[in-house]
C-alpha positions as a printed NumPy array, in Angstrom:
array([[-40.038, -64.895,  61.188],
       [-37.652, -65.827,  63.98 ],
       [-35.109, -67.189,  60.911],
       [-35.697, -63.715,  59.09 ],
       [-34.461, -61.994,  61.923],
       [-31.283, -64.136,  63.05 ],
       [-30.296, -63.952,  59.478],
       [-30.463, -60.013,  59.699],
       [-28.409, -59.91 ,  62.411],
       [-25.894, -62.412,  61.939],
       [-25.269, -60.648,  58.546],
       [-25.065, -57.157,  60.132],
       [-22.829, -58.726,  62.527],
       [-20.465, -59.929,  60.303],
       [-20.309, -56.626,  57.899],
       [-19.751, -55.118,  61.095],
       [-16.679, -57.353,  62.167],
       [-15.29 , -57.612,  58.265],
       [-15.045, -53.781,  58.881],
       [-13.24 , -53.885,  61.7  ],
       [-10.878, -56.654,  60.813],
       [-10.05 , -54.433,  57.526],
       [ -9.523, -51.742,  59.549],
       [ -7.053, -53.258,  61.711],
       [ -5.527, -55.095,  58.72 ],
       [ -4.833, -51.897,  57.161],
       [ -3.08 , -50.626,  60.331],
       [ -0.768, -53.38 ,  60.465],
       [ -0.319, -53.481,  56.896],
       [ -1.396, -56.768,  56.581],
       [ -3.718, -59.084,  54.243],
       [ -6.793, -56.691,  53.476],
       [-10.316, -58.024,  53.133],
       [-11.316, -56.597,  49.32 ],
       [-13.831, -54.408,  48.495],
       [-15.562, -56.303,  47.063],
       [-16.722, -58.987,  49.866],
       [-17.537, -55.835,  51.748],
       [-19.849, -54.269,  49.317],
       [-20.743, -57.862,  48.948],
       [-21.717, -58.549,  52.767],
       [-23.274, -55.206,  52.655],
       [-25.636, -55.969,  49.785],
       [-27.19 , -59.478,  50.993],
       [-28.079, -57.566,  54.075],
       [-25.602, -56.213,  56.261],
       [-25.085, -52.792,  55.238],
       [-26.683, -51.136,  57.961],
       [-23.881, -53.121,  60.273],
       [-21.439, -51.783,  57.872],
       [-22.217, -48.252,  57.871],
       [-22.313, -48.979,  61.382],
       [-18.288, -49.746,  61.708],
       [-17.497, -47.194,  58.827],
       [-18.583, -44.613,  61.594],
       [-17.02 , -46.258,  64.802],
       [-13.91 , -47.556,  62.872],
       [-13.465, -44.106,  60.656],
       [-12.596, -46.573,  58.111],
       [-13.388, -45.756,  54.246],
       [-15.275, -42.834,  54.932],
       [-12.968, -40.872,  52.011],
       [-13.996, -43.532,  49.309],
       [-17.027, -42.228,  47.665],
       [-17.994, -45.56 ,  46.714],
       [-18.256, -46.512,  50.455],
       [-20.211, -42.721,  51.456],
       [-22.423, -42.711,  48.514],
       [-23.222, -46.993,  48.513],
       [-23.383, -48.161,  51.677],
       [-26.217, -45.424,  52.41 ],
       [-28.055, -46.542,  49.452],
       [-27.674, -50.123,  50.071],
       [-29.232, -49.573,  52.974],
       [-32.331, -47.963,  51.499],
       [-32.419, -51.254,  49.127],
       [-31.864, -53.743,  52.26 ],
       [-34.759, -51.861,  54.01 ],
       [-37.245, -51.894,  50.832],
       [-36.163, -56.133,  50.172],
       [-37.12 , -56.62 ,  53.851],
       [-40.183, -54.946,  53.805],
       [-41.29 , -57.029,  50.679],
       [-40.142, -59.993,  51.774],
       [-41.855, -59.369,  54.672],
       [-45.007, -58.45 ,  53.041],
       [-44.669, -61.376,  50.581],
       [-43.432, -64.627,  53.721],
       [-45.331, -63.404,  56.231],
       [-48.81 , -61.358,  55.944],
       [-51.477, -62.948,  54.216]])
């Protein structure tokens, strides 16, 4: 259970950060982390930490693909927890 949790976090954490760092990147004009890797991070678990930073960062809140997918991927990373819950850890 304890390892189900860390992973959560760690993986919320870094969606989190990965938004940030883009965000900053894309002040400076500098190397940009790609869409993809974020939707990436977001779908093996982190996307509540990246909706998270799309709010306190402002950042890709106008792509539609951000709005519309982060929000669902975190309906999907609630319902695999759940199960995976159900399945690892009641009997």
């Amino acid at each position: 259970m304890l390892i189900f949790i860390a992973y959560w976090v760690v993986v919320n954490m870094v969606g989190f950060l990965m938004m940030g760092h883009d965000k900053s990147q894309a002040k400076r004009r500098g190397r940009r982390v790609p869409e993809k890797r974020l939707f990436t991070l977001a779908a093996i678990g982190g996307a509540l930490g990246s909706w998270i930073a799309m709010r306190v960062y402002r950042h890709k809140t106008k792509h539609m693909s951000f709005v519309i997918g982060i929000p669902l991927l975190i309906v999907l990373n609630a319902f695999c927890s759940y199960y995976l819950y159900e399945f690892l850890f009641i009997e």
